[in-house]
C-alpha positions in Angstrom: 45.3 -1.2 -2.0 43.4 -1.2 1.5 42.8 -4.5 3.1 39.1 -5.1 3.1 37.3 -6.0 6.4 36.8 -10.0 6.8 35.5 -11.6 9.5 36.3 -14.9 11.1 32.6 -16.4 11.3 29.4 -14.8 9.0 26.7 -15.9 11.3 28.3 -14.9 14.6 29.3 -11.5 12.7 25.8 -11.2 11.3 24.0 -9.1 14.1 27.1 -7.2 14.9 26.8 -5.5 11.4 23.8 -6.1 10.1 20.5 -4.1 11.0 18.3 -6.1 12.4 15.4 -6.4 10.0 15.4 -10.1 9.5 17.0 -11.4 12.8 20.0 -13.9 12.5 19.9 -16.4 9.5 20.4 -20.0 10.6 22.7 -21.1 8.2 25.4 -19.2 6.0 25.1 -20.7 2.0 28.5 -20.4 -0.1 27.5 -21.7 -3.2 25.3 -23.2 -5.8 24.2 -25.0 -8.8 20.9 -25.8 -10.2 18.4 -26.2 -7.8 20.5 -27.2 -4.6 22.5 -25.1 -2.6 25.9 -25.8 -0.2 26.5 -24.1 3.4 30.2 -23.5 4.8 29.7 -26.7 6.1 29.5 -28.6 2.9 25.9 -29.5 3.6 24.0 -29.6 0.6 19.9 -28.8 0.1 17.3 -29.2 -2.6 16.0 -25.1 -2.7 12.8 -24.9 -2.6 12.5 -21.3 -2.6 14.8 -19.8 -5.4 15.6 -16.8 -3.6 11.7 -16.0 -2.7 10.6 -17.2 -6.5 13.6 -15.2 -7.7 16.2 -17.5 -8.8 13.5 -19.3 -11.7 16.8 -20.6 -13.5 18.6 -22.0 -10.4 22.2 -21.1 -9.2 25.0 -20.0 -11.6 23.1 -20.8 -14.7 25.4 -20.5 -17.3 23.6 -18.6 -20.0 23.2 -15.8 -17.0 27.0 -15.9 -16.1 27.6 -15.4 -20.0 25.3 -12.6 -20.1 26.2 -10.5 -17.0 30.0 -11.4 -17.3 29.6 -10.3 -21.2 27.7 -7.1 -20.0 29.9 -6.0 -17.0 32.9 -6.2 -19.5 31.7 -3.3 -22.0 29.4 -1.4 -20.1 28.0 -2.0 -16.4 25.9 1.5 -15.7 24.7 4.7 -17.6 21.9 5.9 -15.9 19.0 6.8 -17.8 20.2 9.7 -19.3 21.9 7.3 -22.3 20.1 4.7 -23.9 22.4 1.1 -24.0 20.4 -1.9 -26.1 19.9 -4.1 -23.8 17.6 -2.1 -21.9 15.3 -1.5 -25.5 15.6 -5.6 -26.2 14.0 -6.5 -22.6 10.9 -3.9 -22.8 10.8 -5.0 -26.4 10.6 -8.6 -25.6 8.2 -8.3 -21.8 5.8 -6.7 -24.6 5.7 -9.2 -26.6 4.9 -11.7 -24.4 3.0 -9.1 -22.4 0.7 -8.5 -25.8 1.0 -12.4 -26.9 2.0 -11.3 -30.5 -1.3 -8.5 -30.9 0.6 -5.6 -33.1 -2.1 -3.2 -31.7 -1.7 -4.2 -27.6 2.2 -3.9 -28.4 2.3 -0.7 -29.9 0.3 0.7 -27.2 2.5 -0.5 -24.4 5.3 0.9 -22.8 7.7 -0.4 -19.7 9.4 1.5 -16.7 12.5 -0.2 -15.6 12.8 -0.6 -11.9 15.5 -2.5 -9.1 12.4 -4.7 -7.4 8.7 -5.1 -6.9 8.6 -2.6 -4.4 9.4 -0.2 -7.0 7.4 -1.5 -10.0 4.2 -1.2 -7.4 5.2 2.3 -6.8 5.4 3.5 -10.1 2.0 2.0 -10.5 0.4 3.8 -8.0 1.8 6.9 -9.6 0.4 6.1 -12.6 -2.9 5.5 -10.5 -2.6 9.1 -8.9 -1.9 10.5 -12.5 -5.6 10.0 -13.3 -6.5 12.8 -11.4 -8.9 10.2 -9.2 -8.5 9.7 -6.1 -9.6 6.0 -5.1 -7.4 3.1 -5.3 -8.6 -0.6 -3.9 -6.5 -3.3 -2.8 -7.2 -6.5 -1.6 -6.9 -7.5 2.2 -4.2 -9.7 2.7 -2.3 -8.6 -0.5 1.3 -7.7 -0.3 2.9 -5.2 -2.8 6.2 -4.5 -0.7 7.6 -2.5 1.9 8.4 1.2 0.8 5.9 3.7 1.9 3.9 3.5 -1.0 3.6 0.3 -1.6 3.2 -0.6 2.1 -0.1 1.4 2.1 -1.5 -0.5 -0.9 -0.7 -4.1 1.0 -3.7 -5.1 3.2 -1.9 -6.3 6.0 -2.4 -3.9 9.5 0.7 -5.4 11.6 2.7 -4.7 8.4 1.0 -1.2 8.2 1.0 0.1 11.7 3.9 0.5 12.7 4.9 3.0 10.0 1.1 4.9 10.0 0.0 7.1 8.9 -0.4 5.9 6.0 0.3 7.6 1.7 -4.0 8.1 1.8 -6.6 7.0 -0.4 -6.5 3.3 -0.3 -9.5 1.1 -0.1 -9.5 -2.4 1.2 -11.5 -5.5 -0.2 -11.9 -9.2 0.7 -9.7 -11.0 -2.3 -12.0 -12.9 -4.6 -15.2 -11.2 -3.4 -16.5 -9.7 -6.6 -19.7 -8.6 -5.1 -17.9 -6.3 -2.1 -15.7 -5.0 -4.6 -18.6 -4.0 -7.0 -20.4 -2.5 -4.4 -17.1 -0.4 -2.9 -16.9 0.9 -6.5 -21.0 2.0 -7.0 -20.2 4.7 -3.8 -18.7 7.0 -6.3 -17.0 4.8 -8.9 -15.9 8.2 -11.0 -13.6 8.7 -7.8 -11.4 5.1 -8.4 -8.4 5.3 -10.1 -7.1 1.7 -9.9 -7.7 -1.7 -8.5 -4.9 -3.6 -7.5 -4.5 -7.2 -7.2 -2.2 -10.4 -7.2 -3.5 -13.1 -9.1 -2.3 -15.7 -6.6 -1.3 -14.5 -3.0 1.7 -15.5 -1.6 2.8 -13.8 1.4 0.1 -14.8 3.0 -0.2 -18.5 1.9 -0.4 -19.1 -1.8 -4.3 -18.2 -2.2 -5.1 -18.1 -5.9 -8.3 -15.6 -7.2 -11.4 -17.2 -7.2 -11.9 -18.7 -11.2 -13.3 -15.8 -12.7 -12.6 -13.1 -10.5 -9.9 -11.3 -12.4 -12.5 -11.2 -15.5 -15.4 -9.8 -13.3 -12.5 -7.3 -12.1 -11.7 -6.6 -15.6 -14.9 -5.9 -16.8 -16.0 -3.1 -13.4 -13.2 -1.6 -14.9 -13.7 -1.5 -18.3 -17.0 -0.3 -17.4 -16.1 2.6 -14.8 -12.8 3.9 -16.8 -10.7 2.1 -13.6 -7.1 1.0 -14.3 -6.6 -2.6 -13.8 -2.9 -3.3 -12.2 -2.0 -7.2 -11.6 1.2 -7.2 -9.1 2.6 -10.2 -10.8 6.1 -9.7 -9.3 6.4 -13.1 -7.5 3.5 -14.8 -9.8 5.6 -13.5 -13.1 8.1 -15.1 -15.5 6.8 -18.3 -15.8 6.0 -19.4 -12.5 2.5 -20.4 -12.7 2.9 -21.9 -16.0 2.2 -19.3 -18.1 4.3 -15.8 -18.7 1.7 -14.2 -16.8 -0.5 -15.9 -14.6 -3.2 -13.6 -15.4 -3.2 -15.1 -19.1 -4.7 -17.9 -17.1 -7.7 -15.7 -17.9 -7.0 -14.2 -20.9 -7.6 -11.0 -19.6 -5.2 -7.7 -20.7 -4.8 -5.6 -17.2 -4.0 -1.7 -18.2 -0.9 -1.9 -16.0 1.2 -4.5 -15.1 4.5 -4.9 -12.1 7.1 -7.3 -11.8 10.6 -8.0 -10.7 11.8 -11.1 -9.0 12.3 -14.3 -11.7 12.9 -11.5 -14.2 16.7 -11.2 -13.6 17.3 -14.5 -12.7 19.5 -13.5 -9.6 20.1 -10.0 -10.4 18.1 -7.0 -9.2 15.4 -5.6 -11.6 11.7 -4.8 -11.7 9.1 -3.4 -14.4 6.6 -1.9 -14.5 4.1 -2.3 -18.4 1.6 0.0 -18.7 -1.0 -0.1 -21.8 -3.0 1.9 -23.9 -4.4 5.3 -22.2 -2.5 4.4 -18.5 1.0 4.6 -20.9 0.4 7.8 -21.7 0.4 9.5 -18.0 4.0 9.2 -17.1 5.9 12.4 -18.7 9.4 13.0 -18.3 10.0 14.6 -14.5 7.2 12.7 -12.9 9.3 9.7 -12.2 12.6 8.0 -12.0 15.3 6.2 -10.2 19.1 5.7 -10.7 19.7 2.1 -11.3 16.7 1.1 -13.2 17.7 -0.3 -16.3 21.0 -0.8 -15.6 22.7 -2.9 -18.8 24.2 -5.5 -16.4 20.7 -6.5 -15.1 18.6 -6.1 -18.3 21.8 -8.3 -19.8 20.1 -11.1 -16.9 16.9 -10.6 -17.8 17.5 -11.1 -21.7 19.5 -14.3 -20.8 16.0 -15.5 -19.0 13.7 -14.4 -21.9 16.0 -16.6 -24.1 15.1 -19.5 -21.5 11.5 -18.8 -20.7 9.3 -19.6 -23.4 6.5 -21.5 -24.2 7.7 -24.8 -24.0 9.4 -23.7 -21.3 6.3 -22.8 -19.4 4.5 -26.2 -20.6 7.4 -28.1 -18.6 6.5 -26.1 -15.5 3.3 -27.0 -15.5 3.7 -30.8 -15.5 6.7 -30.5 -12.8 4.0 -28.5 -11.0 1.4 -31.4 -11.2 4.0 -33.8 -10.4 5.0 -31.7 -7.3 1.3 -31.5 -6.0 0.1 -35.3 -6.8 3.6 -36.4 -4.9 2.8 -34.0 -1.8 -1.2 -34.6 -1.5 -0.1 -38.5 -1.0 1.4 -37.1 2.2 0.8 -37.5 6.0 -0.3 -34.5 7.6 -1.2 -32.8 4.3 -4.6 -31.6 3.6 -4.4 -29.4 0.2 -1.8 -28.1 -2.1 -2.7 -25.0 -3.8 -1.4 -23.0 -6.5 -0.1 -23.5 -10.3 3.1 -24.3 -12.0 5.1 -24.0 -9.3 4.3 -21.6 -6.7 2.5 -23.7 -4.5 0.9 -23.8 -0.8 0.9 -26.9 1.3 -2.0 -26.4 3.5 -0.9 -28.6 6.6 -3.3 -30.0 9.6 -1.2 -28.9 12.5 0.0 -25.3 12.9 3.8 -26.7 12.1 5.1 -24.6 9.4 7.6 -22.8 10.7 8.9 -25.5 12.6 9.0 -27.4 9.4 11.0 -24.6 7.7 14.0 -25.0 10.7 13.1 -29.4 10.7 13.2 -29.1 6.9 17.1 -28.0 7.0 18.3 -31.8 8.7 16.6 -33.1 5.9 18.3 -31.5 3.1 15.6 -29.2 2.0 14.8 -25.4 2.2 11.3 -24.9 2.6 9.6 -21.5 3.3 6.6 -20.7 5.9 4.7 -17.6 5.1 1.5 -19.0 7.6 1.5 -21.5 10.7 -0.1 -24.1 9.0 1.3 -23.4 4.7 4.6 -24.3 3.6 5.3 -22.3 0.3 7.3 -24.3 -2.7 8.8 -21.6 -5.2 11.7 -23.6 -6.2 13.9 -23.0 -9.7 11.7 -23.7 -12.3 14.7 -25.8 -14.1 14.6 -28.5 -10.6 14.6 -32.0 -12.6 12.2 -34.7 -12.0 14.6 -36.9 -9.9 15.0 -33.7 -7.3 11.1 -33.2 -6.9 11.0 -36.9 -6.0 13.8 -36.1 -3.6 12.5 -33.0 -2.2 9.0 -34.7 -1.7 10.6 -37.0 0.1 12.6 -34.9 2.6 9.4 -33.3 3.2 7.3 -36.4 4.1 10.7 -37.2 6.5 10.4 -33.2 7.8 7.0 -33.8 8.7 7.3 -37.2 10.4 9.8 -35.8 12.5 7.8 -33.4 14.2 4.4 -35.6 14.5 
């Protein structure tokens, strides 16, 4: 057997292989348990961002080792020309929870199997195209991921431009500004096919939807034969406290993406559509390799086992613990959010230096604006490492005022 290539130091090595998309980490990380993590140096840190709201279980959770190892053992890929159960028992279970239990919604709904949110969003804005309308408004400031297709549906320019022109056809609106959006629709509203939406924004600080928005958005709609698609891929699986954080409103949207939390560590994304937006995708129209592989829809059932109700109850006090803890802080103006996703609006434009600061202190904080640190850590961090990591952050912050 070949000797593999190894390299005497990962961060040094880094640029020299890598392409350079994210620049050069600061620290390599070897291992981990729960919700801390250990560097090649033995250094040891409370994660407070799981991965970008990914790793909602923590590191090596065993249930997930059990299922994957299980899995990988009897049958690791197929395509989607075979069917394997594991695949079935995850879309059977994320419409169940999708439909809360309503025989009719369930029956109705279908789910595309994807490898991330990128890929959920783009199968939702084929879905979108399959109307035959040609409309399709997203909110400024949204993000729904990086491939071409999705790019154009995130309302950010300096993520945009560099890669125009642009897949045409998208709209932009101010998030939470129901009256704009109406009014965007009224200029030929039989020409929209979708409106797309996150119910909390987090790339670009953890803004939730205004309370109500997502039902006025339902109801335009509903009234104007619009598909609704919620981009709950980092807002999904629990974080917010609910399965869904657009339960929050007790709205049903007609299409629904997701992907990080869902495999726990593992790469897979989703895409549920409902009732007449089900129907549109035919065989031919869409597809992709990996997409319901068994070994990450074996990840994925191991965190549907975990994420239930009561489940979701427990995230919502850590989350209140979390924000009570961090609003007592100096230099801390708001915490925004639910569960735990949260935004820690600061009163100096310190953020990012707070992310590199936060690393002395033993915690791994996240910056996606100057002045907002974003918390997305495992949804199974204990009581006793929120005190701790509330407390690394209080010492984060002193050192740089």
């Amino acid at each position: 057997m070949k000797n593999l290539a190894t390299v005497d130091n990962t961060l040094q090595s880094w640029p020299q292989v890598i392409l350079n998309s994210y620049g050069t980490p600061p620290i390599e990380l070897v291992s981990g348990k729960g919700a801390t993590v250990s560097d090649d140096q033995g250094n040891v840190y409370i994660d407070l961002l799981a991965g970008i709201a990914v790793n909602v279980l923590g590191h090596a959770h065993p249930a997930i080792i059990e299922a994957v190892s299980s899995q990988i053992s009897q049958l690791g890929h197929v395509s989607n020309l075979f069917a394997s159960r594991p695949v079935v028992e995850v879309a059977a279970e994320l419409i169940q929870r999708f439909s809360l239990n309503d025989a009719h919604l369930a029956a109705d709904t279908r789910v595309f199997f994807c490898n991330s949110g990128a890929e959920a969003n783009e199968a939702a804005f084929k879905i979108a195209r399959l109307t035959g309308r040609g409309r399709i408004l997203a909110a400024v400031d949204g993000f729904h991921g990086r491939t071409m297709g999705a790019l154009a549906l995130t309302g950010q320019p300096d993520k945009r431009e560099p890669f125009a022109p642009m897949v045409q056809g998208v709209e932009f609106y101010p998030y939470g500004d129901l009256d704009y959006l109406q009014k965007l629709v009224a200029t030929n509203p039989n020409d929209v096919a979708a409106i797309i939406l996150e119910p909390i924004q987090g790339e670009t600080g953890v803004i939730p939807a205004p309370e109500g928005f997502l039902t006025g958005v339902r109801e335009l709609c509903t009234a104007n034969g619009i598909l609704m698609i919620v981009d709950e891929v980092q807002t999904g699986i629990g974080r917010t406290g609910n399965f869904f954080a657009h339960q929050h409103e007790g709205i049903i949207p007609d299409v629904v993406t997701m992907a990080k939390g869902l495999g726990g560590g593992l790469p897979i994304g989703a895409c549920l559509a409902t009732g007449k937006a089900a129907e549109l995708m035919t065989p031919g129209k869409h597809g992709t390799t990996f997409g319901g592989n068994p070994v990450a829809c074996a990840a994925a059932r191991a965190v549907l086992s975990i994420v239930d109700d009561e489940f979701c109850t427990d995230v919502n006090r850590k989350g209140a613990q979390f924000t009570e803890a961090l609003l007592k802080l100096d230099g801390v103006t708001e915490v925004r959010g639910r569960g735990l996703m949260l935004g820690v609006v600061l009163d100096k434009p310190v953020a990012k230096q707070a992310v590199a600061e936060g690393l002395k202190h033993g915690v791994i904080l996240n910056a996606p604006a100057d002045n907002i640190i974003r918390l997305t850590p495992p949804l199974v961090i204990s009581e006793d490492e929120i005190a701790d990591a509330v407390k690394a952050i209080a010492d984060t912050l002193a050192a740089l005022s």
